[in-house]
N, CA, C and O of each residue as an XYZ file, in Angstrom:
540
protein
N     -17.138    -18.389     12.029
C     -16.109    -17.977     11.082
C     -15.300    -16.847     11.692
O     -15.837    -15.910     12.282
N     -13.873    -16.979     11.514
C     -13.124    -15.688     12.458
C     -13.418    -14.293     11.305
O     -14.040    -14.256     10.243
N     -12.953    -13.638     11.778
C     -12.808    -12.364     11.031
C     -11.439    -12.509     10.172
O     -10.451    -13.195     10.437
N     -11.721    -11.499      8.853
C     -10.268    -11.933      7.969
C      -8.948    -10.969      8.673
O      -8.913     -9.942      9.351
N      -8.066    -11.777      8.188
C      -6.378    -11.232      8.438
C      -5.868     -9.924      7.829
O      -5.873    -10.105      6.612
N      -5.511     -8.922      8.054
C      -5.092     -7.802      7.825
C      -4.093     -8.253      7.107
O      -4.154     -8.214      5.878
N      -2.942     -8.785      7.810
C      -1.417     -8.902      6.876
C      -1.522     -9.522      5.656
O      -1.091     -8.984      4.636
N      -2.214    -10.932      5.655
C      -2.074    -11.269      4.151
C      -1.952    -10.322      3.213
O      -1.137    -10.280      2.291
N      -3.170     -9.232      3.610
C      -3.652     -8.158      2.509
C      -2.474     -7.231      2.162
O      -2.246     -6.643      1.105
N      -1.756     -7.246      3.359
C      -0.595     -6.127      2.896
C       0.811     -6.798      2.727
O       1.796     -6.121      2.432
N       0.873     -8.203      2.930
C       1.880     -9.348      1.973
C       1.580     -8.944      0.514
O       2.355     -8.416     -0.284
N       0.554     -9.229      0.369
C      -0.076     -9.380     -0.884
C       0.148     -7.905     -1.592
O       0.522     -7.894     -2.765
N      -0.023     -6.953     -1.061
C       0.623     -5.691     -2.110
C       2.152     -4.931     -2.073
O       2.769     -4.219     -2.865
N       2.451     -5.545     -0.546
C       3.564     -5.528     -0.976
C       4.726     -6.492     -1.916
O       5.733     -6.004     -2.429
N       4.387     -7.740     -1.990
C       4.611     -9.011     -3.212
C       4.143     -8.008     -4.280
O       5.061     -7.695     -5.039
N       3.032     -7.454     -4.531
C       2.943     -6.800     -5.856
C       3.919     -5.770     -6.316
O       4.461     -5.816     -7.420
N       4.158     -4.670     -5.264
C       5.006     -3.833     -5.852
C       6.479     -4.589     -6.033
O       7.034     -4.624     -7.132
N       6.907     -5.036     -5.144
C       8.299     -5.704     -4.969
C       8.677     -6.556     -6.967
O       9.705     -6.556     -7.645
N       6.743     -7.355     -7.336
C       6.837     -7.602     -8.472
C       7.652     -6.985     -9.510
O       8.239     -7.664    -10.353
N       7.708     -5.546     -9.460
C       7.607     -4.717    -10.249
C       8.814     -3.871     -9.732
O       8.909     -2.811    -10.352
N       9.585     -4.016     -8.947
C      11.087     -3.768     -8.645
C      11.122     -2.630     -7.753
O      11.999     -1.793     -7.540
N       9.732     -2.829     -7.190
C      10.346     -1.483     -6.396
C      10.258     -1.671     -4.742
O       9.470     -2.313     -4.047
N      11.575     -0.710     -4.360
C      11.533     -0.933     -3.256
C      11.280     -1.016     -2.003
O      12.017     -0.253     -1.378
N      10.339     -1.785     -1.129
C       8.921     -1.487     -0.002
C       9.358     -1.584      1.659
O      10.299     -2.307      1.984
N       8.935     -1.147      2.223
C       9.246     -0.680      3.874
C       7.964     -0.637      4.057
O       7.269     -0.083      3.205
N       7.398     -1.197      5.175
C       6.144     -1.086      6.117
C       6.469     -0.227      7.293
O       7.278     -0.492      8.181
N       5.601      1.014      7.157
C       5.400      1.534      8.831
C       6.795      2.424      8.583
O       6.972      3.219      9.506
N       7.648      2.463      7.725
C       8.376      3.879      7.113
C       9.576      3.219      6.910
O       9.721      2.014      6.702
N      10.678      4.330      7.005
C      12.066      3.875      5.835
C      12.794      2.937      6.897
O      12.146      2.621      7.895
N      13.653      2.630      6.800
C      14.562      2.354      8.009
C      15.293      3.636      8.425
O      15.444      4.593      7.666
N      15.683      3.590      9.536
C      16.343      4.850      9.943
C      17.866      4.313     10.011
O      18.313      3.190      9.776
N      18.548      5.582     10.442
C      19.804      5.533     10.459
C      21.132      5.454      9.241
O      20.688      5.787      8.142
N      21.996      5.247      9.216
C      22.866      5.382      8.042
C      22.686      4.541      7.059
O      23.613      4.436      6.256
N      21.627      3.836      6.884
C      20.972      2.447      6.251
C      20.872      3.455      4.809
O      20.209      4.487      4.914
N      21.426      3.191      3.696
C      21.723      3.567      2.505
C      20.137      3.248      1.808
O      19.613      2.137      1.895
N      19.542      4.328      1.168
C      18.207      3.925      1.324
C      18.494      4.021     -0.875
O      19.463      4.613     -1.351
N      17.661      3.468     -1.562
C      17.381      3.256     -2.943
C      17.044      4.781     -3.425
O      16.359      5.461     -2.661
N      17.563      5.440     -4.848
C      16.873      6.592     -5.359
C      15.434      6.601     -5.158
O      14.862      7.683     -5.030
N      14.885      5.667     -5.123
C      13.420      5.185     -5.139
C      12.471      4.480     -4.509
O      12.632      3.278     -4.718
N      11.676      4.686     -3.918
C      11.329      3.757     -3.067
C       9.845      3.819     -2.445
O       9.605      4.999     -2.188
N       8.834      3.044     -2.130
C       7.464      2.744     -1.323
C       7.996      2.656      0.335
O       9.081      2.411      0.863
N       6.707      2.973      0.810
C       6.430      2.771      2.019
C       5.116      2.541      2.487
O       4.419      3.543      2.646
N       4.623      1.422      2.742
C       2.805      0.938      3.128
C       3.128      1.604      4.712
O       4.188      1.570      5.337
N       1.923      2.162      5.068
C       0.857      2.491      5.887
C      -0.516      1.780      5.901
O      -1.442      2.300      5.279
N      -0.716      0.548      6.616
C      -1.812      0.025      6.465
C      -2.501      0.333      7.603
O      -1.951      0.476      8.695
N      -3.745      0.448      7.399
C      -4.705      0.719      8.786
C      -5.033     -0.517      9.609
O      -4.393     -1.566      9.687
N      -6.177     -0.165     10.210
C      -6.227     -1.761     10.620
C      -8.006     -2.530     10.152
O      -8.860     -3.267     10.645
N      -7.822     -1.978      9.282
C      -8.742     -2.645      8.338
C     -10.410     -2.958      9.078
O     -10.491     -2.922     10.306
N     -11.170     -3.136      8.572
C     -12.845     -3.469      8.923
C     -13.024     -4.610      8.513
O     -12.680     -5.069      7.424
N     -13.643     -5.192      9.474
C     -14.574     -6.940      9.151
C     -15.737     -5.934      9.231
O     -15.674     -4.990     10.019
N     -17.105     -6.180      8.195
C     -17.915     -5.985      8.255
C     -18.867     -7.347      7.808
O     -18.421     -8.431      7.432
N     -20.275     -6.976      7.957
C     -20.609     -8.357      8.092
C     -21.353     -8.425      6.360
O     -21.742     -7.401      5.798
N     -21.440     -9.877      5.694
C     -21.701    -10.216      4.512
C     -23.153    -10.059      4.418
O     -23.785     -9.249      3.740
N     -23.557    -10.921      5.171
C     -25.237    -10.944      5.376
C     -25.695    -10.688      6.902
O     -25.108    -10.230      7.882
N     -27.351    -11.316      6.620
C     -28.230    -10.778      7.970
C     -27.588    -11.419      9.156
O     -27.602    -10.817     10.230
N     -26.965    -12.720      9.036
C     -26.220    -13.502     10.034
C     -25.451    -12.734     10.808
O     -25.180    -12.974     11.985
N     -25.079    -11.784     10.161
C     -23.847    -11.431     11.261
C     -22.294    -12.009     11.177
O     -21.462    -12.050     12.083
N     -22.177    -12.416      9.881
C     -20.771    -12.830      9.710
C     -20.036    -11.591      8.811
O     -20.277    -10.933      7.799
N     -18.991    -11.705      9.839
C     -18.106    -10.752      9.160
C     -16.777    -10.976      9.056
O     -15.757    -10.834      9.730
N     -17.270    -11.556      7.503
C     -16.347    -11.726      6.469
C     -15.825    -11.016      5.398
O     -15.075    -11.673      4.676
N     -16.028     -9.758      5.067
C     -16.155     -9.135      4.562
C     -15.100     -8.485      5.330
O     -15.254     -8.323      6.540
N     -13.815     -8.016      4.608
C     -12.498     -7.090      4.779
C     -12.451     -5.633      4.000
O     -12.060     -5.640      2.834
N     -12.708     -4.805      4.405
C     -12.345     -3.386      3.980
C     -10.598     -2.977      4.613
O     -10.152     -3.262      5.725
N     -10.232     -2.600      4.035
C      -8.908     -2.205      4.544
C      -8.100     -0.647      3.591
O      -7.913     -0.515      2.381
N      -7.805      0.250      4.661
C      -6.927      1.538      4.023
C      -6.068      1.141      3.889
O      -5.618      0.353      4.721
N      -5.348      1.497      2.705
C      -3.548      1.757      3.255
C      -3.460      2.677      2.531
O      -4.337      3.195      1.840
N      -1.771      3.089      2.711
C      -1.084      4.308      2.007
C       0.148      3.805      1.398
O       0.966      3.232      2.118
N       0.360      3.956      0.172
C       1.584      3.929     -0.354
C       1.922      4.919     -0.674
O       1.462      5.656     -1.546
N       3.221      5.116      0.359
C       3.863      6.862      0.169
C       5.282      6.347     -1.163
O       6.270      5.620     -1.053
N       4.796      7.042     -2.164
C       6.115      6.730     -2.939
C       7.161      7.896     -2.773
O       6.762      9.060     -2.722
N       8.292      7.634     -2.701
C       9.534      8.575     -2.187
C      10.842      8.348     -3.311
O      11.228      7.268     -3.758
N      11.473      9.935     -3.662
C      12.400      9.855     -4.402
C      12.932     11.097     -4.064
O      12.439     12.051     -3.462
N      14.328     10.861     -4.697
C      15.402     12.247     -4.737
C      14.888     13.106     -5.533
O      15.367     14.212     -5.282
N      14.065     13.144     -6.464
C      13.938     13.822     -7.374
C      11.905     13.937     -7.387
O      11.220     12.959     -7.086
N      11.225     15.462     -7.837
C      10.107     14.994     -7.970
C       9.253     13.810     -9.395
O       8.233     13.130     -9.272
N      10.221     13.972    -10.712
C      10.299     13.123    -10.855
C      10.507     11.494    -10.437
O       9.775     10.608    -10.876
N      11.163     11.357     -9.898
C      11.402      9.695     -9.044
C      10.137      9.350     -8.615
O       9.583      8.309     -8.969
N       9.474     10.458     -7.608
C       8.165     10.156     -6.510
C       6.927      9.924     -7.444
O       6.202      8.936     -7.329
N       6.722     11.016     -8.477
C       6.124     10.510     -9.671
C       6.179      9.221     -9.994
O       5.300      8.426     -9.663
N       7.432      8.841    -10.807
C       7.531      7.864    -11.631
C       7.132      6.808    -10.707
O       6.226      6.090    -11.129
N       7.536      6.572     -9.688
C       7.481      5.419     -8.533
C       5.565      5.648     -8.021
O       4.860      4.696     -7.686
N       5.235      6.634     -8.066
C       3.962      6.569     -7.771
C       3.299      5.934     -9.294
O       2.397      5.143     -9.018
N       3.440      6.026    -10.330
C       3.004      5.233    -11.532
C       3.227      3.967    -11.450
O       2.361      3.293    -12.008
N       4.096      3.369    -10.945
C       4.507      1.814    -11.188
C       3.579      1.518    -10.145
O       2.624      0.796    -10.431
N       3.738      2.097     -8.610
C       2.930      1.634     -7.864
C       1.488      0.961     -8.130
O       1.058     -0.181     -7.965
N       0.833      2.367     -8.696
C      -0.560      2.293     -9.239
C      -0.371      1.217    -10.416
O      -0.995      0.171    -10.238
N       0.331      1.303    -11.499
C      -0.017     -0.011    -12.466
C       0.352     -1.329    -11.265
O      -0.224     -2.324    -11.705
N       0.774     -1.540    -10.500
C       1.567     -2.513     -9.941
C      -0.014     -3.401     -9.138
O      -0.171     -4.601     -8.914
N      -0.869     -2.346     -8.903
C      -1.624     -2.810     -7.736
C      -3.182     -2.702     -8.835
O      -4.284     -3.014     -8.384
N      -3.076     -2.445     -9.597
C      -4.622     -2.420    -10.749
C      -5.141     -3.874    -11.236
O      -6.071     -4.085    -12.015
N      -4.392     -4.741    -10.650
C      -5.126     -6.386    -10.954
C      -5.818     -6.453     -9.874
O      -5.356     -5.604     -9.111
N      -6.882     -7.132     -9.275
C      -7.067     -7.528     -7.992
C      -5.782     -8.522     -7.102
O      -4.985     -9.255     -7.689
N      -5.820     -8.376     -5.978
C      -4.204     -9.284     -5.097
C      -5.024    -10.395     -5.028
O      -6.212    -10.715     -4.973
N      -3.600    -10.980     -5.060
C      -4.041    -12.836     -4.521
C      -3.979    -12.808     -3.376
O      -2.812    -12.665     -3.010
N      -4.729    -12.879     -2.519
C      -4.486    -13.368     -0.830
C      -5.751    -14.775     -1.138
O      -6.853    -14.810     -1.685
N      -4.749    -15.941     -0.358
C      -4.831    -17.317     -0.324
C      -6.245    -17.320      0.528
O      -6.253    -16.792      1.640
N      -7.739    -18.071     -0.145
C      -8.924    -17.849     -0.052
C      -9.535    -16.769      0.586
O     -10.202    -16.645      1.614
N      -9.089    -15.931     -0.391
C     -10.424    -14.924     -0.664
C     -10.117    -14.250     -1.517
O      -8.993    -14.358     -2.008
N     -10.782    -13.579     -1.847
C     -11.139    -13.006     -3.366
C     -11.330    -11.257     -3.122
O     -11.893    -10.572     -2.268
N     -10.456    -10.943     -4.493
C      -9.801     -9.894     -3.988
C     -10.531     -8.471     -4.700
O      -9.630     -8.251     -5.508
N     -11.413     -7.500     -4.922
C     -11.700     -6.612     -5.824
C     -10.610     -6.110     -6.146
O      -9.590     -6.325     -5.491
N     -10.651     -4.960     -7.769
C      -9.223     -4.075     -7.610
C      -9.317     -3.032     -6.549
O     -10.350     -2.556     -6.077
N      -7.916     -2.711     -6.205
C      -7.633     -1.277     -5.216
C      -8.412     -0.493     -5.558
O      -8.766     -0.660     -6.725
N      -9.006      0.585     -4.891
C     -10.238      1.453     -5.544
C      -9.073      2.709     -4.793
O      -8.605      2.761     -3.656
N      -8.931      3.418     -5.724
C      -8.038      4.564     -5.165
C      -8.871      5.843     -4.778
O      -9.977      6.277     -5.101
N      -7.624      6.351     -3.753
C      -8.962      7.300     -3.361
C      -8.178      8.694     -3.591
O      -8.737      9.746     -3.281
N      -7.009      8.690     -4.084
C      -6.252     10.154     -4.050
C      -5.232      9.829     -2.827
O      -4.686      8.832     -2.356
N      -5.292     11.564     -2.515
C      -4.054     11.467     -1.394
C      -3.756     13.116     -1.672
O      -4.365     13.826     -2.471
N      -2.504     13.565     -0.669
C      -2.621     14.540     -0.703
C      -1.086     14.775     -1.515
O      -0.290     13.838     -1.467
N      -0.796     15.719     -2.068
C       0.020     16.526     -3.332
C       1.198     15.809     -2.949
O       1.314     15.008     -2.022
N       2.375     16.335     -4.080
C       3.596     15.989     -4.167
C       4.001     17.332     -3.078
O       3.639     18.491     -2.875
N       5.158     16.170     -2.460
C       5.744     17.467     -1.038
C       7.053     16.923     -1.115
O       7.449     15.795     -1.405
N       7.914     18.462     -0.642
C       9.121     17.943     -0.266
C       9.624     17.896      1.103
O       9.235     18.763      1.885
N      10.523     16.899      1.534
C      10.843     16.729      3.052
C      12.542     17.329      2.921
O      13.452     16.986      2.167
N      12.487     18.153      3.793
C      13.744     19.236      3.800
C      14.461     18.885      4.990
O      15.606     19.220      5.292
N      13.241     17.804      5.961
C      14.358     17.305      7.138
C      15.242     16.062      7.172
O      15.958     15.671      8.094
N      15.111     15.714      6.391
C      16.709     14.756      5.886
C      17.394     15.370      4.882
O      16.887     16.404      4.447
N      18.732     14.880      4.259
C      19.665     15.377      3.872
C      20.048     13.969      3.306
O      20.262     12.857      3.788
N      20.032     14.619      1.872
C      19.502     15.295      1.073
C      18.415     15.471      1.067
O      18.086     14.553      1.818
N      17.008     16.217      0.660
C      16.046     16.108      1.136
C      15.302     14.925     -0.218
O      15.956     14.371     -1.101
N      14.320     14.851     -0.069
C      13.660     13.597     -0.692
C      12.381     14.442     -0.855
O      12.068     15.542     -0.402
N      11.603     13.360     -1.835
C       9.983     14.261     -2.472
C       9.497     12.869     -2.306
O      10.073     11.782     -2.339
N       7.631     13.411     -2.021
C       6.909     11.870     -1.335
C       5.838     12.169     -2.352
O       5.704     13.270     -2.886
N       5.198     11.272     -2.547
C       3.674     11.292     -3.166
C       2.926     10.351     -2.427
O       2.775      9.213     -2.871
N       2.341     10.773     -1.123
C       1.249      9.856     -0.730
C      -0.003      9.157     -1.846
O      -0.701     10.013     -2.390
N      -0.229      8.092     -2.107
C      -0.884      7.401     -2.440
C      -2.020      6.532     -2.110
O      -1.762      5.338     -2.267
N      -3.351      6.830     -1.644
C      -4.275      6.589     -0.460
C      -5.185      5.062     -1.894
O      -5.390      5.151     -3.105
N      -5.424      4.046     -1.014
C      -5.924      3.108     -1.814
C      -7.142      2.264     -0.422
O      -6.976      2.514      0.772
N      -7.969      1.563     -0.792
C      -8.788      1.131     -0.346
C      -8.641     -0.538     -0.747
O      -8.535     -0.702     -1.962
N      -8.624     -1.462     -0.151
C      -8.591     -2.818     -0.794
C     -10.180     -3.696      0.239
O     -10.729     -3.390      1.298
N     -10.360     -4.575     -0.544
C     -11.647     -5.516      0.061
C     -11.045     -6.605     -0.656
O     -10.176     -6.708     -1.523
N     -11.970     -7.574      0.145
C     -11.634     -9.099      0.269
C     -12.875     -9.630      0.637
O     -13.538     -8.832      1.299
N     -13.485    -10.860      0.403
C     -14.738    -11.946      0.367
C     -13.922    -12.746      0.664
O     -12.777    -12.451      0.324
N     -14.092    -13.915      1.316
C     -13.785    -15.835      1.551
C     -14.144    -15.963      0.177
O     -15.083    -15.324     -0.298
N     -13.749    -16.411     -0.198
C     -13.466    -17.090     -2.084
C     -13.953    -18.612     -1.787
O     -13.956    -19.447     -2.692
């Protein structure tokens, strides 16, 4: 049995937030004069753990970090966008055979502001944990 796929897992939450209208970037914003939303996500996914199910030695079993940094003009925005996030991702994800627990959140560190762009913008890192079984 191979080991499971990282991306599905982060298709799969990013399809969730996108559900829910908000707007997602992997691996950070786009740069440059690219007109970015009052509001907006950004996944940071790690590169996730196969660990093994049983004594066999199969590892099927997916642990995976990510980060959803929610970002706004306002500390309100980073808030509000960090709430949708979290309701957005509290079902377990569908990734196509396997079976998904809910996100088990783990925190993250405070609301901050970034003073090196212009205008400056406010982030709320959002630290989540996801697992996956072969279904």
């Amino acid at each position: 049995m191979t080991s499971p796929a990282v991306l599905p897992h982060v298709d799969a939450v990013r399809a969730a937030l996108a559900a829910v209208q908000l707007a997602v970037y992997v691996g950070g914003a786009p740069p440059g004069p690219t007109s970015l939303p009052k509001t907006f996500t950004v996944l940071y996914p790690g590169p996730g753990a196969a660990s093994p199910a049983s004594l066999a030695d199969d590892r099927t079993t997916l642990d995976l970090l990510l980060q959803v940094t929610c970002v706004g003009t306002t500390p309100e925005g980073a808030l509000g966008t960090a709430d949708r996030a979290r309701a957005a991702l509290a079902a377990p994800l569908t990734v196509a055979g396997r079976a998904c627990w809910r996100a088990e959140e783990l925190g993250g560190p405070p609301l901050q502001r970034d003073d090196d762009v212009t205008p400056p913008l406010y982030y709320l890192p959002v630290q989540l944990r996801i697992r996956s079984i072969p279904a």
